[in-house]
ROLUM-689672 format. One record per residue (C-alpha): x, y, z; chain. Coordinates in steps of 0.25 Angstrom, whole numbers, plus 5000, padded with zeros to 4 digits. Layout:
<rs>
{r {X; Y; Z}; "A"}
...
</rs>
This chain:
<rs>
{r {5500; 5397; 5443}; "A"}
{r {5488; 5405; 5443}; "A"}
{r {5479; 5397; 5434}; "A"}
{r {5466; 5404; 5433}; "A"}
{r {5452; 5406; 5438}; "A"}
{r {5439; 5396; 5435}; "A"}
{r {5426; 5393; 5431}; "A"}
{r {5412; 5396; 5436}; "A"}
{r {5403; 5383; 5434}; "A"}
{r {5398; 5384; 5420}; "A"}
{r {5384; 5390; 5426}; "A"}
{r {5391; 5402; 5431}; "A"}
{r {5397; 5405; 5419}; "A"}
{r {5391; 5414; 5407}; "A"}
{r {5394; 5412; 5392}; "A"}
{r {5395; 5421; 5384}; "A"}
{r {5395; 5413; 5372}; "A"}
{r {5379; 5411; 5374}; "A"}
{r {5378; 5426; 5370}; "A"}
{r {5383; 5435; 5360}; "A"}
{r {5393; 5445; 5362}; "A"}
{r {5388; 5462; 5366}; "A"}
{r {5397; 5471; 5361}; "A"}
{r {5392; 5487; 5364}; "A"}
{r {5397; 5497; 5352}; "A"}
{r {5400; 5511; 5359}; "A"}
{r {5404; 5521; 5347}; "A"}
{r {5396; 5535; 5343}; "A"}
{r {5397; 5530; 5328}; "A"}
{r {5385; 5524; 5323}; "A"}
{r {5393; 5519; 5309}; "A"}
{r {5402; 5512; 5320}; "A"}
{r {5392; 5505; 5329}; "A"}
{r {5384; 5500; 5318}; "A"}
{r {5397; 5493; 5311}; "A"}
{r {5402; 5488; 5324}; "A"}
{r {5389; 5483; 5327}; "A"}
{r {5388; 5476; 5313}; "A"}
{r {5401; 5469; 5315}; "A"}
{r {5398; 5465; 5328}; "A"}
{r {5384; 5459; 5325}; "A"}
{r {5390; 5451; 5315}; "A"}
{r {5398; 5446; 5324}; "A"}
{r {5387; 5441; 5333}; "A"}
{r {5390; 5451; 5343}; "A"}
{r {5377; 5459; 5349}; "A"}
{r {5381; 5474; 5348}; "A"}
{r {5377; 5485; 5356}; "A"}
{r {5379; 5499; 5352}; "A"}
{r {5380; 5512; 5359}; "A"}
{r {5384; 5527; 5351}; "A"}
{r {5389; 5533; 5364}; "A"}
{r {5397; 5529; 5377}; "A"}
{r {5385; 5532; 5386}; "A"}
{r {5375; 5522; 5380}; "A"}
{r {5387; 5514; 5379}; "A"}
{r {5389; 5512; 5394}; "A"}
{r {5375; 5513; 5395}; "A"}
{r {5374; 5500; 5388}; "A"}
{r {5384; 5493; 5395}; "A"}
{r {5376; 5497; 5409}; "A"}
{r {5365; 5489; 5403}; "A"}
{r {5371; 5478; 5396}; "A"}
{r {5383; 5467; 5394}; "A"}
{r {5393; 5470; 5383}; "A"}
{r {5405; 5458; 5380}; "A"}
{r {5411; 5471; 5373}; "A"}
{r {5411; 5485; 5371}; "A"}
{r {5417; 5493; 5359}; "A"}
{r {5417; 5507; 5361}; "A"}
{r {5421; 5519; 5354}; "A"}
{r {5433; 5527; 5358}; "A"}
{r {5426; 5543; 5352}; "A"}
{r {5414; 5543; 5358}; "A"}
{r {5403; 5556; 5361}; "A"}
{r {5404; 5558; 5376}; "A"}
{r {5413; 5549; 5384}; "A"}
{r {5422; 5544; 5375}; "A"}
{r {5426; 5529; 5373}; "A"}
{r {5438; 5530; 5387}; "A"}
{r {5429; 5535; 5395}; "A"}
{r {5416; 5523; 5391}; "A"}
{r {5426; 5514; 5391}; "A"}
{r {5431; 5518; 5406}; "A"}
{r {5415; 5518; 5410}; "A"}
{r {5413; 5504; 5403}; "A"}
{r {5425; 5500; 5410}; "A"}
{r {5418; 5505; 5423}; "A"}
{r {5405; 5497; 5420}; "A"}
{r {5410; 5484; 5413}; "A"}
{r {5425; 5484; 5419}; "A"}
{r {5428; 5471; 5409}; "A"}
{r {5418; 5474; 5397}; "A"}
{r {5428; 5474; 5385}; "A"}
{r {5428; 5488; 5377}; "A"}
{r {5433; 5488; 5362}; "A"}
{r {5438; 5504; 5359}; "A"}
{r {5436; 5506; 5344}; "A"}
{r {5440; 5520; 5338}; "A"}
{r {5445; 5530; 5327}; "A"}
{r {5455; 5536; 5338}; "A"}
{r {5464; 5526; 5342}; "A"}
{r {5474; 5534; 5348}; "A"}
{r {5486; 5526; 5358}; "A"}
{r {5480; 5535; 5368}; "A"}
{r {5466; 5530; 5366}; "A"}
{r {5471; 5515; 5367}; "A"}
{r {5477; 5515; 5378}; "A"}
{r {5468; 5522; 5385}; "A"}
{r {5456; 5513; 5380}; "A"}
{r {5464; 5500; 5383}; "A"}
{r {5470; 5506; 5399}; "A"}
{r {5453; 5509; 5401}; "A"}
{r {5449; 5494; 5397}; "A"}
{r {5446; 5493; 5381}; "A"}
{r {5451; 5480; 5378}; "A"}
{r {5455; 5484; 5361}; "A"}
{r {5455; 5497; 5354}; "A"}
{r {5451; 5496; 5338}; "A"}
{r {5452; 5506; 5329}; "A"}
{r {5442; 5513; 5320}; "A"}
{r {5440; 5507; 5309}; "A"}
{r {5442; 5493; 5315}; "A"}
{r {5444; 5479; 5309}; "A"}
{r {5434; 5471; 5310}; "A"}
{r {5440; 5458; 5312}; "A"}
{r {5451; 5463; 5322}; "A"}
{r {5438; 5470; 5332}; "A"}
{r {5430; 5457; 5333}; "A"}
{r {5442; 5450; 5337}; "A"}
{r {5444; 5461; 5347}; "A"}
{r {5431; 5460; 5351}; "A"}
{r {5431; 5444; 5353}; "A"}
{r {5443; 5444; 5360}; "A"}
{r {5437; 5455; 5370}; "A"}
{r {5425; 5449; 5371}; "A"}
{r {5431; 5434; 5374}; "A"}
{r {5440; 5440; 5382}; "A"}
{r {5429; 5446; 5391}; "A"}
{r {5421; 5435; 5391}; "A"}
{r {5433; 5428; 5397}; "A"}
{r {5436; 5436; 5406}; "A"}
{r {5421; 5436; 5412}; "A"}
{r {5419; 5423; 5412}; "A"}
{r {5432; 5420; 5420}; "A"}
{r {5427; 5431; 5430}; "A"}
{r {5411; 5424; 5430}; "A"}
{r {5420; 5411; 5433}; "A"}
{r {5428; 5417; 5445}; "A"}
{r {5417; 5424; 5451}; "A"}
{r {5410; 5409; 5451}; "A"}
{r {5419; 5402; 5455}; "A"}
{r {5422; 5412; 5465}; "A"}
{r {5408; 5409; 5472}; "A"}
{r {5411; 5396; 5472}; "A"}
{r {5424; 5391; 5474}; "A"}
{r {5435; 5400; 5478}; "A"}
{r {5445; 5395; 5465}; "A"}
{r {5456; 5406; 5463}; "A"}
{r {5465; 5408; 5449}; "A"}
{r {5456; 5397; 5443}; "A"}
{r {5451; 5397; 5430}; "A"}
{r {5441; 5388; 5421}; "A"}
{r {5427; 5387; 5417}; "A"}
{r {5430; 5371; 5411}; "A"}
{r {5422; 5359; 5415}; "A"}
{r {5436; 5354; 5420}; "A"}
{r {5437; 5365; 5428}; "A"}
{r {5425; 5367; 5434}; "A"}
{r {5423; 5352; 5440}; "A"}
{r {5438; 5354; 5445}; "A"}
{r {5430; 5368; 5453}; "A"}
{r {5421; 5360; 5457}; "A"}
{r {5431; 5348; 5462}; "A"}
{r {5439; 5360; 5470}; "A"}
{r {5426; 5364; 5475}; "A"}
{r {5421; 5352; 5482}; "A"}
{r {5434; 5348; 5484}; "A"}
{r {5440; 5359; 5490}; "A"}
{r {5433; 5357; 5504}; "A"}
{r {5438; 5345; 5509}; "A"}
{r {5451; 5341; 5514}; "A"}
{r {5453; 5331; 5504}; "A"}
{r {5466; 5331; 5495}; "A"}
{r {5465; 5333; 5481}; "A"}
{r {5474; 5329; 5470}; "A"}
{r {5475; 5340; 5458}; "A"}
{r {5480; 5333; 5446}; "A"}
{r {5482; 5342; 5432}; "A"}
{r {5494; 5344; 5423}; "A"}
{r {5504; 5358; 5427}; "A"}
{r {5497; 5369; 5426}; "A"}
{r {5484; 5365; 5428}; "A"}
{r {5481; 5374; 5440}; "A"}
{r {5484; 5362; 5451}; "A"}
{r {5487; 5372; 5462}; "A"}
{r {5475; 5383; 5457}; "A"}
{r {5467; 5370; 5462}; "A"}
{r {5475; 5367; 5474}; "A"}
{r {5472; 5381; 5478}; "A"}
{r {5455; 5381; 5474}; "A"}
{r {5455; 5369; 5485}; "A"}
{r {5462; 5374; 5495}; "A"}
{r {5454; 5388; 5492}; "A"}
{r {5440; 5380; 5495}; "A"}
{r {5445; 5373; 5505}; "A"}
{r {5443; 5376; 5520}; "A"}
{r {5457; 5378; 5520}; "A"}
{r {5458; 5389; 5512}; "A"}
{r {5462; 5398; 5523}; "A"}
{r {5474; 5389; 5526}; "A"}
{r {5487; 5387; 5518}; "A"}
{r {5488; 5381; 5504}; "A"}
{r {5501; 5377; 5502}; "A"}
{r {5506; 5372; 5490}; "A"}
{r {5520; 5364; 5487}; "A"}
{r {5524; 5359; 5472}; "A"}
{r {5530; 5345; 5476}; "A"}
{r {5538; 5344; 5464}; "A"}
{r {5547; 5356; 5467}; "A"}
{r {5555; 5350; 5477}; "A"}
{r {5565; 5338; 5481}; "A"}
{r {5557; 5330; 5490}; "A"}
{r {5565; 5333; 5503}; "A"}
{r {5561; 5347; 5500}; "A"}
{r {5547; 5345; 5498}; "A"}
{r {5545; 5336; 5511}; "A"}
{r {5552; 5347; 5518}; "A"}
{r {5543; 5357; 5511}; "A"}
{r {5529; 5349; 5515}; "A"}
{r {5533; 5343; 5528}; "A"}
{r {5542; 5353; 5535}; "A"}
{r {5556; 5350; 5541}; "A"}
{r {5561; 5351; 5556}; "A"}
{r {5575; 5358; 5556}; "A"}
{r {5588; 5349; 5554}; "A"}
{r {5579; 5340; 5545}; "A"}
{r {5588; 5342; 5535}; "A"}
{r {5601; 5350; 5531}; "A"}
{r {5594; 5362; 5528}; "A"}
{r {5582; 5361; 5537}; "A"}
{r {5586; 5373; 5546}; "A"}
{r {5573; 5375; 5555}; "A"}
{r {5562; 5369; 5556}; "A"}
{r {5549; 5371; 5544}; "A"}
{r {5536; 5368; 5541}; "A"}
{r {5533; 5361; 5530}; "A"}
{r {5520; 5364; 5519}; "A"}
{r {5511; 5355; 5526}; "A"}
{r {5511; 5362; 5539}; "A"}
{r {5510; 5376; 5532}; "A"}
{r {5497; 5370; 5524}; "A"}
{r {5493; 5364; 5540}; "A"}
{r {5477; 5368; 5536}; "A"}
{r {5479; 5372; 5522}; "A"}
{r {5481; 5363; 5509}; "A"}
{r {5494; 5359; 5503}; "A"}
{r {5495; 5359; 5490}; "A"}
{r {5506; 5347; 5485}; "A"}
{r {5508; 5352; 5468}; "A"}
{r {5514; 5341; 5458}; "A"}
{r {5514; 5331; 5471}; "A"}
{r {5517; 5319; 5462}; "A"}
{r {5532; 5323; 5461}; "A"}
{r {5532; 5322; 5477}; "A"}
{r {5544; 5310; 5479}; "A"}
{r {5536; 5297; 5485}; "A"}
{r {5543; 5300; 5500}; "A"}
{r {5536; 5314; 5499}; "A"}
{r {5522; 5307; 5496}; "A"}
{r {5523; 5298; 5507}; "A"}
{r {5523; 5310; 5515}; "A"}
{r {5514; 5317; 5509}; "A"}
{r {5505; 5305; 5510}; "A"}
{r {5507; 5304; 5524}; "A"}
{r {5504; 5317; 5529}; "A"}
{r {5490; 5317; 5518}; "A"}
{r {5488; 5304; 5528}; "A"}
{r {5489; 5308; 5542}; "A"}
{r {5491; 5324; 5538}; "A"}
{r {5504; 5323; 5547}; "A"}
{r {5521; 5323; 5544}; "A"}
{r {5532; 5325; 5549}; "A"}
{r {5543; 5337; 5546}; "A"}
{r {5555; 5333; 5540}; "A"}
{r {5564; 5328; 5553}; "A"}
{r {5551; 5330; 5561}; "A"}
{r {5547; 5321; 5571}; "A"}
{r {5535; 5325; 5574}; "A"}
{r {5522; 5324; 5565}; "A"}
{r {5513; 5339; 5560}; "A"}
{r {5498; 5337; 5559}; "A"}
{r {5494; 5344; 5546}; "A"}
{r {5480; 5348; 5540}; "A"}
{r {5483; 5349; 5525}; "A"}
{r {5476; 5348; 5513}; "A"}
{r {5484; 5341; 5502}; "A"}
{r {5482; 5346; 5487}; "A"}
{r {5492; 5338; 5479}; "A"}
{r {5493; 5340; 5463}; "A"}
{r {5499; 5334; 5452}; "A"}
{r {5501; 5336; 5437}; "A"}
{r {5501; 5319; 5434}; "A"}
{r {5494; 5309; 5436}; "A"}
{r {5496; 5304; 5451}; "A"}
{r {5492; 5291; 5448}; "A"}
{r {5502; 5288; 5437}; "A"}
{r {5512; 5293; 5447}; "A"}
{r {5507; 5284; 5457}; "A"}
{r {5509; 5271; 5447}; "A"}
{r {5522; 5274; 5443}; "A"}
{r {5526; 5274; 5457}; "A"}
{r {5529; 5290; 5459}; "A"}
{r {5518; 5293; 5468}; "A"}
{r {5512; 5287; 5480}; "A"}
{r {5500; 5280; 5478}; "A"}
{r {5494; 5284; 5493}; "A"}
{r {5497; 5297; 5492}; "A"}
{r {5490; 5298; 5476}; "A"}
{r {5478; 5293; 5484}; "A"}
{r {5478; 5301; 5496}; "A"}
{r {5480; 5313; 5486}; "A"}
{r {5469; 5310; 5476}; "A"}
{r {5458; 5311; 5485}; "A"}
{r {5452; 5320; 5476}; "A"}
{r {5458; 5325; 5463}; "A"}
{r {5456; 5338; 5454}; "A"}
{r {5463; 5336; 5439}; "A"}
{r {5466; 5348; 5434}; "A"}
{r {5462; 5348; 5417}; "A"}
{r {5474; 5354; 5409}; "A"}
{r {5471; 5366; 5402}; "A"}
{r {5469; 5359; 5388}; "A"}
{r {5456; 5352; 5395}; "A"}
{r {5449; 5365; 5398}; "A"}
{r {5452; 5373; 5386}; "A"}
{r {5441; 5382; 5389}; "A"}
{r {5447; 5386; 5401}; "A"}
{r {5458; 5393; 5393}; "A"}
{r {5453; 5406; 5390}; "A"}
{r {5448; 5409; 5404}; "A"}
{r {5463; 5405; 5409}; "A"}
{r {5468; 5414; 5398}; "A"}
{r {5459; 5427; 5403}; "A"}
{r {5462; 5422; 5417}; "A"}
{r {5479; 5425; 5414}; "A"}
{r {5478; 5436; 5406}; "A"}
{r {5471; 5443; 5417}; "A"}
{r {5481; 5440; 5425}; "A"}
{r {5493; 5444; 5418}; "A"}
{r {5488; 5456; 5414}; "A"}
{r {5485; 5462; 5427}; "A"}
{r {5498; 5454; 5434}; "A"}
{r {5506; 5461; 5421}; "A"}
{r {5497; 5475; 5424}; "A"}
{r {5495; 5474; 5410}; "A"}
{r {5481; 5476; 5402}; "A"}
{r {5471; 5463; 5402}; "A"}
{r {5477; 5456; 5390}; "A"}
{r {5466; 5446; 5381}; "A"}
{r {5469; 5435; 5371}; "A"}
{r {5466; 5434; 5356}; "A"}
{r {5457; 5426; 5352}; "A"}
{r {5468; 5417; 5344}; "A"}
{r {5476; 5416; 5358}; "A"}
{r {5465; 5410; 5366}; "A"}
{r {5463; 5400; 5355}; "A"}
{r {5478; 5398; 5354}; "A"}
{r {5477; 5395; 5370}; "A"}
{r {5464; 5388; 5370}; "A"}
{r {5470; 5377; 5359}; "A"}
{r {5484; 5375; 5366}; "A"}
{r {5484; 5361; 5374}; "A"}
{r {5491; 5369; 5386}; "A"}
{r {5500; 5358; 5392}; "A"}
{r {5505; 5369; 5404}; "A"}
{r {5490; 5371; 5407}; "A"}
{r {5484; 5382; 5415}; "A"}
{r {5499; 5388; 5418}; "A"}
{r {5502; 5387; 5403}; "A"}
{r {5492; 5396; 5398}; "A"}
{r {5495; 5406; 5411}; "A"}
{r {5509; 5408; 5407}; "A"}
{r {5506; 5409; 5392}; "A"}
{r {5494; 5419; 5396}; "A"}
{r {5504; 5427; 5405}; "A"}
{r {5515; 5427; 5393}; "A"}
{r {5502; 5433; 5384}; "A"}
{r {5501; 5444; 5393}; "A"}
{r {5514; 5446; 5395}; "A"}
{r {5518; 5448; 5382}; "A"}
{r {5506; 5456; 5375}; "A"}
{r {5507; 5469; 5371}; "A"}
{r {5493; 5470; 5369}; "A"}
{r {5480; 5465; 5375}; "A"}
{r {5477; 5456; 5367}; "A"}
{r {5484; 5442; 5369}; "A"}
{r {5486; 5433; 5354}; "A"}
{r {5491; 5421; 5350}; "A"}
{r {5505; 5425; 5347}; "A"}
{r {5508; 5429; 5362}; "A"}
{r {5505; 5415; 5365}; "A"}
{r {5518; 5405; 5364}; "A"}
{r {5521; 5398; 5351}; "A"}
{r {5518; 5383; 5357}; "A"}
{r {5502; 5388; 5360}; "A"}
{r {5499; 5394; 5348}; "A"}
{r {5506; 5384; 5338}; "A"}
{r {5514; 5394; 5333}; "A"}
{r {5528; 5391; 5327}; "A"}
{r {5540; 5395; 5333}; "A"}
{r {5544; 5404; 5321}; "A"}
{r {5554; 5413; 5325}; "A"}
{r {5547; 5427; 5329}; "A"}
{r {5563; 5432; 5329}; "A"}
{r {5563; 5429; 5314}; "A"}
{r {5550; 5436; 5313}; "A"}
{r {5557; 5447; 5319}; "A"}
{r {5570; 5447; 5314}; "A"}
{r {5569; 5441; 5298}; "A"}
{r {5586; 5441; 5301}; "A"}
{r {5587; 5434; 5313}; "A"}
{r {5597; 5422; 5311}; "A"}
{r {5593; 5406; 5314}; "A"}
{r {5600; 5405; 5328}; "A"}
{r {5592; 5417; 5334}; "A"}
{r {5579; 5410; 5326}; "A"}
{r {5581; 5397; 5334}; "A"}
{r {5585; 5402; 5346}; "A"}
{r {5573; 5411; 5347}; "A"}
{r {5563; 5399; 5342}; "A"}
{r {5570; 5394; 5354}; "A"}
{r {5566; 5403; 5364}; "A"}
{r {5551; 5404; 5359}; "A"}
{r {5552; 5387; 5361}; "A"}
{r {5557; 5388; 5376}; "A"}
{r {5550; 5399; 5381}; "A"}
{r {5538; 5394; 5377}; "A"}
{r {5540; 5380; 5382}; "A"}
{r {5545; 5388; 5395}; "A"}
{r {5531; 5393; 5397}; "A"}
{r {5525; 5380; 5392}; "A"}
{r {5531; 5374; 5406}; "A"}
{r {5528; 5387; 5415}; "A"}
{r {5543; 5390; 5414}; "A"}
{r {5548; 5378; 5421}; "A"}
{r {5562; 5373; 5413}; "A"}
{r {5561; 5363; 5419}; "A"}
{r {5550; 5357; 5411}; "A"}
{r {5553; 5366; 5401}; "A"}
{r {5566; 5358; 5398}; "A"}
{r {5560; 5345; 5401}; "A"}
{r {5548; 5348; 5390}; "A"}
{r {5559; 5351; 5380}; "A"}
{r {5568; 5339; 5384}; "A"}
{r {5580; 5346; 5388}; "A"}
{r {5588; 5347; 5399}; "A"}
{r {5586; 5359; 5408}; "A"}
{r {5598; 5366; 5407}; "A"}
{r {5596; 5366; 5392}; "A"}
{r {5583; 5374; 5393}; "A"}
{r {5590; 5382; 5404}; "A"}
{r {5602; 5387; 5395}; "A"}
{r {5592; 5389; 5384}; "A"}
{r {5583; 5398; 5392}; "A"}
{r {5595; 5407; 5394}; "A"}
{r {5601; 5405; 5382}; "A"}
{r {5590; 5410; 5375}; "A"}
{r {5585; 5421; 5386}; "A"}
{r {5572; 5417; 5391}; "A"}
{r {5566; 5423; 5402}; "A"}
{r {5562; 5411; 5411}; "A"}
{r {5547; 5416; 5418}; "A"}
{r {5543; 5412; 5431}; "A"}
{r {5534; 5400; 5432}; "A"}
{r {5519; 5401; 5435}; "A"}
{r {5516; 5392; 5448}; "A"}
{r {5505; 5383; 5447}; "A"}
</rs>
């Protein structure tokens, strides 16, 4: 999965929240400046105002605005063409169009040029400050997760990471100093914490960063077919070994191999794997002679090794020969405040993969988000972000786009609220759907967990799914 981009260390970082808001008013009526600015002051915003779009962008060459709202009729350049030059000045500085002329032309043409809302003369109050503090949150976010790229840019070289927590920033550091050495590392954190993301910051610091990374999810094969993957097989080894293949650690020969969900390697496997961490030779299946690799071993897991170990399910020399040094992953519940930046991070991403327009969330979304426990974690709030943007028909991203099990909403019947005639079987069966598909994107699609979280077989959920014509999405890889 593609979870994120991180944190500065917190003296790179600005806040904003030390300083009040600068919003710039650029409309020729004097009876409109002086009520916006009014509102605005009230408000505790510091205002700035400008009749004209010359002194307007003449102000913006001299000063930092949070936001911008700017008149559509104006003397000279009219409200398009400043907005096209802000756009050249201050290409992320959001713009607020506000006029009497509210045409569909107008609209589209303000938002295709970069105004992020377009509120009509006269406007209600309450409806522009929440459009103005969702703009300027919005911004603030999206700066702030640029300032922390660029940081940690210069300092480490962390790709599709994001988080500015405590948690996360002693884990940059860890990955920093660690990352350099030849050591293994253990990564422990619950699904969907971001285990490979990490994997790949080690090998990516490392001097083997020109080299291959190879990673291998132990848990989705039989173990004849994972050895055969790992350690390669000489032809005739078994019925359908045809011609002779390299096996993973041989590809990785000089690289890192990454070993995901390793504690559901079968104990044969782990002896191995322990030998080859040993004496970094093996053998091929039905070889008979040894290969010499150089490999660095990144192993991951989402329990608790030591338990495992205890109750007889994993070696204990290979858990001590893995835990050289360990990164524990905190689950997304644990760093709350990482949440919106994640957010900002995915909408980004799925607006320009959809070629859609740069979608924001309402203020009562990114509550909704910020208060939900998140047991999927980082890949939970990736796929929910996705389906936002998917699914809007606006810029604007609230609450109800978000599923029913985040927000605490009931599942009343939204075919009901449609349909006042619709009978009890369609009722149910709809309620139905709503239940599955949510839980479906709770588990990242996988029916397999699916059915085992609602406790029932999987053939069950299977002729469910059919029966009630859902679309089955592709899961997101770690």
């Amino acid at each position: 999965m593609s979870e994120g981009t991180l944190a500065a260390p917190p003296s790179t970082m600005s806040t904003q929240s030390e300083r009040a808001h600068r919003i710039l008013i650029i409309d020729d009526e004097a009876s409109i400046r002086e009520s916006l600015e009014t509102l605005l002051t009230i408000e505790g915003y510091v205002v700035e105002t400008a009749p004209e779009g010359e002194s307007g962008l003449d102000r913006i060459d001299r000063s930092s605005y949070d936001l911008v709202l700017l008149d559509l009729a104006l003397p000279g350049k009219n409200g398009l063409e400043v907005l096209q030059l802000i756009r050249e000045r201050s290409p992320d500085l959001p713009v607020i169009m506000i006029t009497a002329f509210g045409t569909v032309d107008n609209v589209v043409e303000a938002i295709r040029t970069g105004a992020q809302n377009f509120v009509q003369k006269p406007w209600d109050n309450e409806k522009l400050l929440a459009d103005i503090r969702s703009a300027i949150a919005r911004y603030h976010a999206e700066e702030e997760n640029i300032q922390l790229k660029r940081a940690l840019k210069q300092r480490y070289n962390f790709e599709n990471i994001v988080g500015k927590s405590e948690a996360m920033l002693r884990i940059f550091d860890l990955v920093a100093q660690v990352a350099p050495s030849r050591s293994t590392v253990l990564i422990q954190g619950e699904s969907g914490t971001g285990k490979e993301l990490i994997a790949k910051a080690l090998h990516a610091n490392s001097p083997r960063r020109d080299k291959p990374f190879v990673p291998v999810n132990t848990g989705a094969m039989p173990s004849e077919l994972l050895e055969s993957t790992l350690f390669g097989h000489v032809k005739g080894a078994f019925t359908s070994a045809i011609a002779t293949k390299k096996g993973l650690f041989e590809v990785a020969n000089g690289g890192t191999l990454f070993l995901d969900e390793i504690a559901t390697m079968g104990m044969d496997t782990q002896a191995k794997i322990l030998r080859v961490l040993q004496d970094r030779r093996f053998m091929q299946l039905g070889g008979i002679q040894e290969i010499q690799v150089d490999v660095r071993i990144i192993a991951a897991t989402n329990i608790d090794l030591r338990h495992a170990v205890r109750d007889g399910k994993f070696r204990e020399d290979l858990y001590y020969r893995l835990n050289v040094i360990t990164v524990d992953l905190p689950p997304l519940r644990s760093r709350r405040e990482d949440i919106p930046l994640l957010a900002t991070h995915f909408l980004k991403h799925f607006s320009e993969e959809n070629t859609l327009s740069l979608r924001s969330l309402s203020s009562d979304a990114i509550r909704a988000l910020v208060d939900y426990d998140w047991p999927g974690n980082v890949r939970e709030l990736e796929n929910i972000i996705e389906r936002g943007v998917v699914l809007s028909s606006s810029q604007t991203i609230n609450s109800d786009l978000l599923p029913g099990h985040l927000t605490g909403r009931s599942y009343s019947s939204s075919l009901l609220e449609h349909n006042p005639n619709a009978s009890l079987f369609d009722i149910i069966e709809d309620i139905e759907r709503r239940i599955i598909v949510d839980k479906l994107e709770h588990c990242n699609w996988n029916q397999t967990e699916a059915a085992e979280q609602f406790r029932i077989p999987l053939s069950t959920l299977n002729q469910k799914i059919k029966r009630l014509n859902i679309e089955i999405k592709k899961r997101v890889k770690e």
